[in-house]
MDTraj code that builds the backbone (N, CA, C; nanometers):
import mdtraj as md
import numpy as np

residues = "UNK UNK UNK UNK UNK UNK UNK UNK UNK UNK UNK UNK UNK UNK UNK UNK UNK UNK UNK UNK UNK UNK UNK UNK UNK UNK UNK UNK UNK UNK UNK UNK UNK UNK UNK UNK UNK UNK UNK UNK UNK UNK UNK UNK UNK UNK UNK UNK UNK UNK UNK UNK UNK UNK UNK UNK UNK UNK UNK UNK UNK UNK UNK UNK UNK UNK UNK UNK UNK UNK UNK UNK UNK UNK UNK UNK UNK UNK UNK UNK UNK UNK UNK UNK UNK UNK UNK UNK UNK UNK UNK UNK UNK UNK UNK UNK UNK UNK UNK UNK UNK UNK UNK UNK UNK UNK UNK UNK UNK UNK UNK UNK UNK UNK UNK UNK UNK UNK UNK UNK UNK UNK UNK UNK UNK UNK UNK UNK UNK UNK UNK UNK UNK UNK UNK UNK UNK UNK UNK UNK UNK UNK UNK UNK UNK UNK UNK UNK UNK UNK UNK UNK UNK UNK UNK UNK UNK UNK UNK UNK UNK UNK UNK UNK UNK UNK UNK UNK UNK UNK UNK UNK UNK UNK UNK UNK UNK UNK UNK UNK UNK UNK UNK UNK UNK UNK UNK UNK".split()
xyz = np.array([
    [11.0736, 10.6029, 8.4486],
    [10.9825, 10.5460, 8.5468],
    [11.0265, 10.5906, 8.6858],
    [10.9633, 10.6390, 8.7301],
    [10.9646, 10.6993, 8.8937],
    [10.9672, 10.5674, 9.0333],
    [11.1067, 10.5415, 9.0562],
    [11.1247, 10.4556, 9.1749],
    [11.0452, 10.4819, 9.3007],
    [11.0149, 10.3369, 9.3713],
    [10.9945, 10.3270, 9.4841],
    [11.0027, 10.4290, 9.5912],
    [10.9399, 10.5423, 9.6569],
    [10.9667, 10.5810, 9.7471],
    [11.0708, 10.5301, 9.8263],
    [11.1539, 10.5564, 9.9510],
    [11.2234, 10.5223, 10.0441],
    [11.1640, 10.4957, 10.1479],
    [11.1789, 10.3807, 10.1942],
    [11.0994, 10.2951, 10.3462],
    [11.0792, 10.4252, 10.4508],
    [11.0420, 10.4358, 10.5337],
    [10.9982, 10.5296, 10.6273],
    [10.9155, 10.5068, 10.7816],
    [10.9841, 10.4947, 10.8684],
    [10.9049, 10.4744, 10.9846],
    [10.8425, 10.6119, 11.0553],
    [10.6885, 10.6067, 11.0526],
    [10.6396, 10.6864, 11.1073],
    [10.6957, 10.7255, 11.2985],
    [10.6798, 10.8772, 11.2796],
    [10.7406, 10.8879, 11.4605],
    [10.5991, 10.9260, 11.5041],
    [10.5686, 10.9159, 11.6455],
    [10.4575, 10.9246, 11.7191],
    [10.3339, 11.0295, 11.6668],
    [10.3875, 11.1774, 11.6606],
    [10.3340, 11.2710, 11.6238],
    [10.2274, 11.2257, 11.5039],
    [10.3601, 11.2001, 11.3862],
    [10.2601, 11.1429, 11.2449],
    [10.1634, 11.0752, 11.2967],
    [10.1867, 10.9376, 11.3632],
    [10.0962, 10.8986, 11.3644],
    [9.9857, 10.8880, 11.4395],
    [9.9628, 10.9897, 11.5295],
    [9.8476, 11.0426, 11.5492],
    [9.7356, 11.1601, 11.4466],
    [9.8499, 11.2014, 11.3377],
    [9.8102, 11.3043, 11.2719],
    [9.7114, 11.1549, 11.1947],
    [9.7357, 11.0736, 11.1157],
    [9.7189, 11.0288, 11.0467],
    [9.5894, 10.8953, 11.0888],
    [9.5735, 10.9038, 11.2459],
    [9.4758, 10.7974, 11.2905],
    [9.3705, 10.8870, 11.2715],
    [9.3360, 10.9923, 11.3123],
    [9.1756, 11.0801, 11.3278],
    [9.1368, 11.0372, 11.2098],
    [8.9793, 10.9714, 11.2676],
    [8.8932, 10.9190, 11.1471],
    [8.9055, 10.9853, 11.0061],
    [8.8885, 11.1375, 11.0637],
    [8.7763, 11.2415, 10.9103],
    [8.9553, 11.2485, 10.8129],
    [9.0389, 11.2376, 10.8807],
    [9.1906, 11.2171, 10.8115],
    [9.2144, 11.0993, 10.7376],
    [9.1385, 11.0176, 10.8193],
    [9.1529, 10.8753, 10.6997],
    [9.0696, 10.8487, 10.6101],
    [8.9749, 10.8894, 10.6271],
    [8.8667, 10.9036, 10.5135],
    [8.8803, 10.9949, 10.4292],
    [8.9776, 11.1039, 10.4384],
    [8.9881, 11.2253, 10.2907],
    [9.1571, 11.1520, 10.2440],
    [9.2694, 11.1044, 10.3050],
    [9.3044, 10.9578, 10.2615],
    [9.2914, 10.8544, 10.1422],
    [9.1476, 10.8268, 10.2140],
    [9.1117, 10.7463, 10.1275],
    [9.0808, 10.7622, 10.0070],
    [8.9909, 10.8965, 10.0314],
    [8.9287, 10.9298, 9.9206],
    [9.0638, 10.9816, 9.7937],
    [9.1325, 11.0409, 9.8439],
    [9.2370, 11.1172, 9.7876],
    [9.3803, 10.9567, 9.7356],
    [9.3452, 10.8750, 9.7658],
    [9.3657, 10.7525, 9.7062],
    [9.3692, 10.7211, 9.5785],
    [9.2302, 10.7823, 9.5275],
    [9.1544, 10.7226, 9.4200],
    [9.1838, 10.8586, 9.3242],
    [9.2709, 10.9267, 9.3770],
    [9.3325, 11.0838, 9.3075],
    [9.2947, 11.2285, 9.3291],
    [9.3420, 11.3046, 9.2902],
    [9.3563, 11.4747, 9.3856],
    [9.2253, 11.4955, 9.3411],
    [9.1859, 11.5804, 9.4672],
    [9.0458, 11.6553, 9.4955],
    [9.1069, 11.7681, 9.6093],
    [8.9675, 11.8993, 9.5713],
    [8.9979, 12.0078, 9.6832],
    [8.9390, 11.9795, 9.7507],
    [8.9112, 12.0979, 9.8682],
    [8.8798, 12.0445, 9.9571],
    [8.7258, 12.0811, 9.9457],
    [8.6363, 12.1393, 9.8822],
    [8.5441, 12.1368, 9.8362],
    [8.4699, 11.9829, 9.7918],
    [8.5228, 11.9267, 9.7275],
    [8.4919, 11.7886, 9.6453],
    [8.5258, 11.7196, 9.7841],
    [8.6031, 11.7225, 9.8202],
    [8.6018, 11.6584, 9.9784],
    [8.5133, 11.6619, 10.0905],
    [8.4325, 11.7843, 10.1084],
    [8.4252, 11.7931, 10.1700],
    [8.2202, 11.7490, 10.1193],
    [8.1927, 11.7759, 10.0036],
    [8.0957, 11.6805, 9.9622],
    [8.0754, 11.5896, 9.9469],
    [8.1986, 11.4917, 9.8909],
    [8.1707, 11.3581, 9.9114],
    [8.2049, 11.2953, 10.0485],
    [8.2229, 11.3670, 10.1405],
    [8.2603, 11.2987, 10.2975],
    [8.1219, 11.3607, 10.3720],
    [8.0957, 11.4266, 10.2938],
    [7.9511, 11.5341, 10.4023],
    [7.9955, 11.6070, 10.4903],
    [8.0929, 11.6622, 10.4854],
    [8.1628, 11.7371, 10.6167],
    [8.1678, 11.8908, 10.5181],
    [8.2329, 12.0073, 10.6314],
    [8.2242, 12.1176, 10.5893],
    [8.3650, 12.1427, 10.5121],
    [8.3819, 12.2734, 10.4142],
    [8.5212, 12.2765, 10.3560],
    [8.6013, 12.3270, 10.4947],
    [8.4980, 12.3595, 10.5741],
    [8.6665, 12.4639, 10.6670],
    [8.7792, 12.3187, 10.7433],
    [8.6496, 12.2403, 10.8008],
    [8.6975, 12.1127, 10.8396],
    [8.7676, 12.0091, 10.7423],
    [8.7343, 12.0199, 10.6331],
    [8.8686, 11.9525, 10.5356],
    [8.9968, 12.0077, 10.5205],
    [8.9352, 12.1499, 10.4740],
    [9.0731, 12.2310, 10.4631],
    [9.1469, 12.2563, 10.5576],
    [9.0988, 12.2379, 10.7001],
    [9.2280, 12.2062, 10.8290],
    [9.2737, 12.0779, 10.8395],
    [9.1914, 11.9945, 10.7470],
    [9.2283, 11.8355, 10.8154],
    [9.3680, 11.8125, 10.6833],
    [9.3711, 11.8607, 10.5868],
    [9.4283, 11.8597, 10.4822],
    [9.5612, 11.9061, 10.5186],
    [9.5652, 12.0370, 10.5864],
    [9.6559, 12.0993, 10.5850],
    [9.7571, 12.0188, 10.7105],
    [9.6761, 11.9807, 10.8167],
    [9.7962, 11.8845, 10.9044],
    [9.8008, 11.7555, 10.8532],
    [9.6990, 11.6893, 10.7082],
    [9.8108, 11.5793, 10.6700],
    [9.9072, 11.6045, 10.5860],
    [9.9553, 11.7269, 10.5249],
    [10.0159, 11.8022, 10.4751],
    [10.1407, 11.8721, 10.5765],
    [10.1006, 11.8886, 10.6937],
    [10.2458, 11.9241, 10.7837],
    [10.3017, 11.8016, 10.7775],
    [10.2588, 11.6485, 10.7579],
    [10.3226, 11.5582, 10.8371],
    [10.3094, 11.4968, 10.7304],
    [10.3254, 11.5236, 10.5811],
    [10.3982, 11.4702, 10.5137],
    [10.3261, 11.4173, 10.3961],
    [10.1622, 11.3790, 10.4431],
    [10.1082, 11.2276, 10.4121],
    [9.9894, 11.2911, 10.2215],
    [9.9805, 11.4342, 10.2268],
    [9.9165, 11.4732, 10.1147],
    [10.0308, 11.6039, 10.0734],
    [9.9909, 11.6535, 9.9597],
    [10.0556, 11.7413, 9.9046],
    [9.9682, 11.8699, 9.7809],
    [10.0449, 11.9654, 9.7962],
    [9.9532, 12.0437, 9.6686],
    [9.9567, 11.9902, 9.5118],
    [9.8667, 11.9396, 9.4607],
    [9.8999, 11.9723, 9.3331],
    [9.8394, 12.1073, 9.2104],
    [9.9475, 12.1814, 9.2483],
    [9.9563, 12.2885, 9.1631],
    [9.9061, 12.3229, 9.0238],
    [9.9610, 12.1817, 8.9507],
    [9.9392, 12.2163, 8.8143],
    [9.8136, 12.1790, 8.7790],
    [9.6726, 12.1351, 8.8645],
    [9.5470, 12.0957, 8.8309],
    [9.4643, 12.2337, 8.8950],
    [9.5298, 12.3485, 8.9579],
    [9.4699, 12.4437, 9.0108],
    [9.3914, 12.5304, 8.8882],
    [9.2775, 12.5677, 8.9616],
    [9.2176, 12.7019, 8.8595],
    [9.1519, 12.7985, 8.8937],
    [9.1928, 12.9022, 8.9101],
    [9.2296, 13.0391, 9.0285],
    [9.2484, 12.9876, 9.1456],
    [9.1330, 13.0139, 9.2580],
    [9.1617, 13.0060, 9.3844],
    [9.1744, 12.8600, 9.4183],
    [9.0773, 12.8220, 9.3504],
    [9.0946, 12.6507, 9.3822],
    [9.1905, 12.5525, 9.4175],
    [9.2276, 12.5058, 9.5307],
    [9.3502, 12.4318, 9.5873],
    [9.3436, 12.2685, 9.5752],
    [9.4244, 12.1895, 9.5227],
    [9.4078, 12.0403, 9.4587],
    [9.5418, 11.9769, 9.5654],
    [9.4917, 11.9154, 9.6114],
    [9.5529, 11.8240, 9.6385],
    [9.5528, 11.6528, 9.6352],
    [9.6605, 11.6036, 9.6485],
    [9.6959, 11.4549, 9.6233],
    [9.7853, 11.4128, 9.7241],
    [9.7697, 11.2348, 9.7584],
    [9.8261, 11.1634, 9.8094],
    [10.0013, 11.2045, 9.8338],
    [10.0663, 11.2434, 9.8405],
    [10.2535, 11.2213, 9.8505],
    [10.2643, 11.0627, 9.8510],
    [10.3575, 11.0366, 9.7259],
    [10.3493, 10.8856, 9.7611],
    [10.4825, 10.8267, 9.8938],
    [10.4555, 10.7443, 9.9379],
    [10.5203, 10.7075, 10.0591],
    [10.5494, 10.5786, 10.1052],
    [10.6501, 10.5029, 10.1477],
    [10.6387, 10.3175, 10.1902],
    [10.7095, 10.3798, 10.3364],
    [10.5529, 10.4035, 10.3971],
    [10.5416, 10.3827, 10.5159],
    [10.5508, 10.2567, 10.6064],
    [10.6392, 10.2795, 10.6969],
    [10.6289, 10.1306, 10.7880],
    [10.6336, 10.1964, 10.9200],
    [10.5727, 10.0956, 10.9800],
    [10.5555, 10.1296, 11.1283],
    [10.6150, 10.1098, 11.2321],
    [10.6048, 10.1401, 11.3448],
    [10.7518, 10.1463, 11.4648],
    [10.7055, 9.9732, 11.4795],
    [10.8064, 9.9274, 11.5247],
    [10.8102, 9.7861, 11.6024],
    [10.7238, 9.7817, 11.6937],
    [10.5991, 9.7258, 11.7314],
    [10.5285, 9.7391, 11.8769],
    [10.6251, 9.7126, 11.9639],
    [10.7565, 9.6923, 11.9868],
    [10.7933, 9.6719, 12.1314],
    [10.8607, 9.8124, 12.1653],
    [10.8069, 9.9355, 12.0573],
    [10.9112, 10.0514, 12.0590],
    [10.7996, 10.1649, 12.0720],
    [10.6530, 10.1202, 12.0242],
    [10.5623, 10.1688, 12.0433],
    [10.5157, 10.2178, 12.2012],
    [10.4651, 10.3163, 12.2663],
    [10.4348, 10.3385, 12.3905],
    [10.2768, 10.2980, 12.3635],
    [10.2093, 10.3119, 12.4970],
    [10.0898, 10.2212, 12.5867],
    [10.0026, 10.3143, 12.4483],
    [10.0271, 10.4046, 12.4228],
    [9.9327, 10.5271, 12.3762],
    [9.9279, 10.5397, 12.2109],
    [10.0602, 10.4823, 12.1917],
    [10.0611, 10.4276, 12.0298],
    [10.0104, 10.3599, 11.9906],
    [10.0360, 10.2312, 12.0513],
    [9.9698, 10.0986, 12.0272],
    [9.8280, 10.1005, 12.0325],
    [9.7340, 10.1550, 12.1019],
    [9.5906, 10.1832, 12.1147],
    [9.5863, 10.2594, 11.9424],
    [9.6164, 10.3973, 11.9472],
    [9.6442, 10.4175, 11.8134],
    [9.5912, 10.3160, 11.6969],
    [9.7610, 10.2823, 11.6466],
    [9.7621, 10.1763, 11.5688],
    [9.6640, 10.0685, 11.5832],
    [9.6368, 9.9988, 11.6769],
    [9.5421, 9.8743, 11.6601],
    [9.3785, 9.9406, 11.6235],
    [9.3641, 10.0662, 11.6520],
    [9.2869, 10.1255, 11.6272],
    [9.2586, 10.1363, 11.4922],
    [9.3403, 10.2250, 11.3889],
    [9.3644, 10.2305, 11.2745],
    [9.3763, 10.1077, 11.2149],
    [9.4238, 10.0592, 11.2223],
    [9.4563, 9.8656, 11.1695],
    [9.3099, 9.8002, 11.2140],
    [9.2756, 9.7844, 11.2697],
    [9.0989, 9.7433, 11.2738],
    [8.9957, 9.7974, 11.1263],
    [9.0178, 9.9247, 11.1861],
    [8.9208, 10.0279, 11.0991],
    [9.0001, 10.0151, 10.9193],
    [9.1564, 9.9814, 10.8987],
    [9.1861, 9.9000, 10.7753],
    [9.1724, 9.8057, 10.7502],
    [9.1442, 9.7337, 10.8137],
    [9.0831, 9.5678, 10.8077],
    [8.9462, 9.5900, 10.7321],
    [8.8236, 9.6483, 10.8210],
    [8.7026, 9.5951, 10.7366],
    [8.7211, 9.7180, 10.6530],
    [8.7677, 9.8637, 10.6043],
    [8.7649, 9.9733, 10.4974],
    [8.8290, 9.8192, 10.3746],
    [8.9054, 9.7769, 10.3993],
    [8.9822, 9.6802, 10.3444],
    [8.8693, 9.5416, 10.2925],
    [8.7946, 9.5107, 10.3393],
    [8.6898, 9.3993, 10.3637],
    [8.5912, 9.4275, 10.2808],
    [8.5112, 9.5653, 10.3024],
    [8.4371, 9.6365, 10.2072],
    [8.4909, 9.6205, 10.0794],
    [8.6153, 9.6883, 10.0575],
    [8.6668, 9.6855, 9.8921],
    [8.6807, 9.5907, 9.8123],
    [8.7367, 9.4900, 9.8900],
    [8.6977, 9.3266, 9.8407],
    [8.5622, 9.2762, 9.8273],
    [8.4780, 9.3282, 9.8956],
    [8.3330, 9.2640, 9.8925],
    [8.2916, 9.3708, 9.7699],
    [8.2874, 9.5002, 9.7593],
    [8.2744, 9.5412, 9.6276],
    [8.3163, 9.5211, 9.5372],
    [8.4928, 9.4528, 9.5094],
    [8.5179, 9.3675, 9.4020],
    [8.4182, 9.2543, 9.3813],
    [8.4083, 9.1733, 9.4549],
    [8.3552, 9.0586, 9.4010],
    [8.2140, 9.0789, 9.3732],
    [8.1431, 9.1818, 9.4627],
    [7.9897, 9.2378, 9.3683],
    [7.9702, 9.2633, 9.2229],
    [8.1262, 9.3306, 9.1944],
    [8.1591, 9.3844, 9.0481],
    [8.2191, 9.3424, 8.9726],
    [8.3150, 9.2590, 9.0190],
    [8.4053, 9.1754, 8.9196],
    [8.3639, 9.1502, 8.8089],
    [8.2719, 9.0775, 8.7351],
    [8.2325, 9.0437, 8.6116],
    [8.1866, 9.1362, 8.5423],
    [8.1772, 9.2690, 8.5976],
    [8.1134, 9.3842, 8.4787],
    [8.2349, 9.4513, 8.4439],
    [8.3598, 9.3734, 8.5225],
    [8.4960, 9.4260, 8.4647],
    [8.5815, 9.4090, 8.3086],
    [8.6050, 9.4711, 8.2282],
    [8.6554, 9.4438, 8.0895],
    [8.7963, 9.3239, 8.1020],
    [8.7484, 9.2872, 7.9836],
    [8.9209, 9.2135, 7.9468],
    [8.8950, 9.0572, 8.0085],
    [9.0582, 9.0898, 8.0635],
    [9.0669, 8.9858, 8.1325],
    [9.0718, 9.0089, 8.3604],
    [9.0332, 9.1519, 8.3292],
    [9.0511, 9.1946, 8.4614],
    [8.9732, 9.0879, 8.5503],
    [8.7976, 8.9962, 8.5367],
    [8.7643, 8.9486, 8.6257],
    [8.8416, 8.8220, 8.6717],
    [8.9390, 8.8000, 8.6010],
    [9.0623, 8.6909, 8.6327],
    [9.1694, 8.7334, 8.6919],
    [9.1365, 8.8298, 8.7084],
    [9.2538, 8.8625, 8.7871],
    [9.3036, 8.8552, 8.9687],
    [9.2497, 8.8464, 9.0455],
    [9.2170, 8.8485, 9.1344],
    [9.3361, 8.7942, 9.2101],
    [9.4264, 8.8191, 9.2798],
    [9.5078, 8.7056, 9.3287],
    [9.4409, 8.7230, 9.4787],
    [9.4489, 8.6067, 9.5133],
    [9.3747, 8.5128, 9.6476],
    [9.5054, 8.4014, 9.6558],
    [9.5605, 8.3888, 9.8163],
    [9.6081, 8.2381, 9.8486],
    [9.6166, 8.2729, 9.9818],
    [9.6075, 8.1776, 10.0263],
    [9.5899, 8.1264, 10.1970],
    [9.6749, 7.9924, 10.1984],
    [9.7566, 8.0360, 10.2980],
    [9.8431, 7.9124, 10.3996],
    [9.8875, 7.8913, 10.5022],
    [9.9860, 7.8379, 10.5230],
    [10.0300, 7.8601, 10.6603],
    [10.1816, 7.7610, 10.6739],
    [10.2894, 7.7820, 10.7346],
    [10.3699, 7.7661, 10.7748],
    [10.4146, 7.7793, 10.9174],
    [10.5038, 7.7156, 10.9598],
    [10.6258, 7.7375, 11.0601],
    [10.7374, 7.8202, 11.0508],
    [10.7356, 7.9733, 11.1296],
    [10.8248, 8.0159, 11.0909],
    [10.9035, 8.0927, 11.2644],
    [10.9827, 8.1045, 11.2651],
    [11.0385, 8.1691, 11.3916],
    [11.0053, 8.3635, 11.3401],
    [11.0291, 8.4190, 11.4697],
    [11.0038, 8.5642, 11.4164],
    [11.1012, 8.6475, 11.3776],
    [11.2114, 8.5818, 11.3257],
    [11.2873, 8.6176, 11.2881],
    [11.2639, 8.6172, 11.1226],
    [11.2267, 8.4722, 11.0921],
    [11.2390, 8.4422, 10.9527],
    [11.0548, 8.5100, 10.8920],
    [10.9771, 8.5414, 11.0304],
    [10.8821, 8.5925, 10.9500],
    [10.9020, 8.7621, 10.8967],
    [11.0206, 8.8027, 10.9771],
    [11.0464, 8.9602, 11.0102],
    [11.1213, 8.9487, 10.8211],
    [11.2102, 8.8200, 10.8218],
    [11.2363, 8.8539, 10.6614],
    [11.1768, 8.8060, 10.5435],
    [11.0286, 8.7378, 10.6115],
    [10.9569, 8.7192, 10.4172],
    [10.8955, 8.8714, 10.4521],
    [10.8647, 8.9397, 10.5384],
    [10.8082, 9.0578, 10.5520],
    [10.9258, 9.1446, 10.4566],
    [11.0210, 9.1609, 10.5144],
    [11.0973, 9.2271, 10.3935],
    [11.1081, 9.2064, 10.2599],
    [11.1610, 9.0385, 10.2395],
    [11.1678, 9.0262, 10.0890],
    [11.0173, 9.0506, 10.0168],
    [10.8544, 9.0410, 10.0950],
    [10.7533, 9.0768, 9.9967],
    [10.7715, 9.2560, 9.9789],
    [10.8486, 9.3059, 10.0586],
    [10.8197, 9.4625, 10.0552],
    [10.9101, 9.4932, 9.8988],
    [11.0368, 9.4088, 9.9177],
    [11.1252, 9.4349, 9.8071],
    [11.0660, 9.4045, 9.6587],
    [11.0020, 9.2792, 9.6754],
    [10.9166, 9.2347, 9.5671],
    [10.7890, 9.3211, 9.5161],
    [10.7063, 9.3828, 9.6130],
    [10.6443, 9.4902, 9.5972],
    [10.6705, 9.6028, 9.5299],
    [10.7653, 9.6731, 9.5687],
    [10.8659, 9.7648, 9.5531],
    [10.9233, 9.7432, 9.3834],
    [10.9362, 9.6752, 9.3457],
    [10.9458, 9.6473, 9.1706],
    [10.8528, 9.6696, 9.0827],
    [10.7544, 9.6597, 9.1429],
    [10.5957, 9.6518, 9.1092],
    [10.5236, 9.8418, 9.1092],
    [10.5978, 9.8484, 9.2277],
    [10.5424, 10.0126, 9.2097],
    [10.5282, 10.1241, 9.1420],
    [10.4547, 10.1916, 9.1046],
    [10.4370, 10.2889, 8.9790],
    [10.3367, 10.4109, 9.0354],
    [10.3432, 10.5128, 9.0015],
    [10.3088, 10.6291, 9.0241],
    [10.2168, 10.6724, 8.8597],
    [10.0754, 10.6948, 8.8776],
    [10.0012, 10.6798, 8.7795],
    [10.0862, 10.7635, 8.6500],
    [10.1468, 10.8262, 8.6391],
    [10.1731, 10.9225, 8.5311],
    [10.2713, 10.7979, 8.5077],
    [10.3325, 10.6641, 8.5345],
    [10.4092, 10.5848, 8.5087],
    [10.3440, 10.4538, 8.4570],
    [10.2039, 10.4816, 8.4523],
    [10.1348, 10.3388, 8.4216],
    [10.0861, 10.3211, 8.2963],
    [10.1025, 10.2379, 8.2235],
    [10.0973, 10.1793, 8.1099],
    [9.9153, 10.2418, 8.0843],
    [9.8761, 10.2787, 7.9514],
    [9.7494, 10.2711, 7.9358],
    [9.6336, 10.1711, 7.9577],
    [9.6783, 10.0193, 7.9614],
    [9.6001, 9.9349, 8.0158],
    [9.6245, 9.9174, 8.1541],
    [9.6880, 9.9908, 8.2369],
    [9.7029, 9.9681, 8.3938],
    [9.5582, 10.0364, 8.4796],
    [9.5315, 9.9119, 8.5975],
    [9.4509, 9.9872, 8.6585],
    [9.5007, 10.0299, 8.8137],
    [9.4135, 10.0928, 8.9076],
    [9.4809, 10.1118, 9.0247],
    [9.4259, 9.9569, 9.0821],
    [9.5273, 9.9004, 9.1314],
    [9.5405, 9.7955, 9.2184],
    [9.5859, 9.7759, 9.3658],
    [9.4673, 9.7430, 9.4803],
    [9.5090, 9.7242, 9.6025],
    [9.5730, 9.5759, 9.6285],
    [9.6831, 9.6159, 9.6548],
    [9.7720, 9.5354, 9.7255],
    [9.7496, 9.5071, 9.8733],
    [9.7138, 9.3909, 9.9283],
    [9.7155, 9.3654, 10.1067],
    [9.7965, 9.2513, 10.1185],
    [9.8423, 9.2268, 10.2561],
    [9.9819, 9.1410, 10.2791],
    [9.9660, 9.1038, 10.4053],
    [9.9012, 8.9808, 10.4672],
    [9.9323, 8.9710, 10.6299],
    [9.9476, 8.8472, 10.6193],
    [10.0331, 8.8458, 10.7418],
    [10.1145, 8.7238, 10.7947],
    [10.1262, 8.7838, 10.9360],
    [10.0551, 8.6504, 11.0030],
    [10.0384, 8.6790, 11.1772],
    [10.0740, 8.5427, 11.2401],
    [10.1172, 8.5330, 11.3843],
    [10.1348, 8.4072, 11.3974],
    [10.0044, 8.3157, 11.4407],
    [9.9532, 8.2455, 11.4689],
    [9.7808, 8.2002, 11.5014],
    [9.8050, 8.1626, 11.5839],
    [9.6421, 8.2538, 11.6632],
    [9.6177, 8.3110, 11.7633],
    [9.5552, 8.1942, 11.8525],
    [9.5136, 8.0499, 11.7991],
    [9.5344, 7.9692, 11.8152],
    [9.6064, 7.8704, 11.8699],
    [9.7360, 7.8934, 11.8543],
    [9.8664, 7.7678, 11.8980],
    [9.9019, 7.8503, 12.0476],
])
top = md.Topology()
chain = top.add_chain()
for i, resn in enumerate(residues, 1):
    res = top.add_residue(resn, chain, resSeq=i)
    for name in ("N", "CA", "C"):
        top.add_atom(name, md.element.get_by_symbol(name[0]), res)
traj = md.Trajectory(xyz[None], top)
């Protein structure tokens, strides 16, 4: 079984490579498993030359990769690099990052919102026991930002046990999105 990637804080550069919209959307798509940039560039509606450059600098910076062994002649495949990306501290972030990021983090919020609202459109045409599956909980606590900085860690560690790389997943496994926030309210 193929371990956890190694934690990783993005440096400035990446993450500008990695905010441009048409980059997060072949991302995404490339999420759901390797495509060229052809198939990319049809299901995004964009042209191949513009995938195949957008590919290739998320590919300088780390975030996709070739996969070789799905090639057939010229045809170039690529996939996700898997990664446990974490992000700079906002107090380490500059004026120009932070726009960035809150940028990207918005635009993952409702990409994020959508997928849930298409679960629950679909849920019941799901086999098994999958439409039970669902984990949902909401609460709230008192915590200093210290002690929130370490349930943030211990869920990453707990996560991190959990992780699997599809050629590692059981035949009844499906791909499962994982989301995790804890903020202090905006409220008090």
């Amino acid at each position: 079984m193929t371990s956890a990637p190694p934690p990783e804080e993005l440096d400035p550069d990446a993450l500008k490579a990695v905010t441009h919209p048409l980059r997060r959307r072949i991302l995404g798509v490339l999420s759901a498993g390797p495509a060229t940039a052809t198939k990319l560039a049809k299901e995004l509606g964009e042209n191949t030359g513009a995938t195949s450059y957008h590919l290739r600098e998320l590919a300088r910076f780390g975030f996709v990769e070739d996969a070789p062994e799905l090639a057939r002649g010229k045809e170039r495949w690529w996939r996700t690099r898997p990664r446990d990306i974490r992000w700079p501290r906002r107090s380490s972030q500059s004026a120009e990052s932070r726009v960035l990021f809150d940028d990207m983090q918005r635009q993952g919020f409702e990409d994020d919102l959508e997928k849930l609202n298409r679960f629950a459109d679909k849920r019941d045409e799901l086999p098994g026991d999958w439409p039970d599956a669902l984990l949902f909980a909401r609460g709230a606590t008192w915590l200093t930002a210290e002690e929130l900085q370490q349930l943030r860690h211990d869920y990453m560690e707990l996560f991190r046990r959990y992780w699997r790389t599809e050629e590692d997943r059981s035949p009844e496994a499906r791909r499962v999105l994982v989301r995790w926030l804890a903020f202090p309210d905006p409220g008090e």
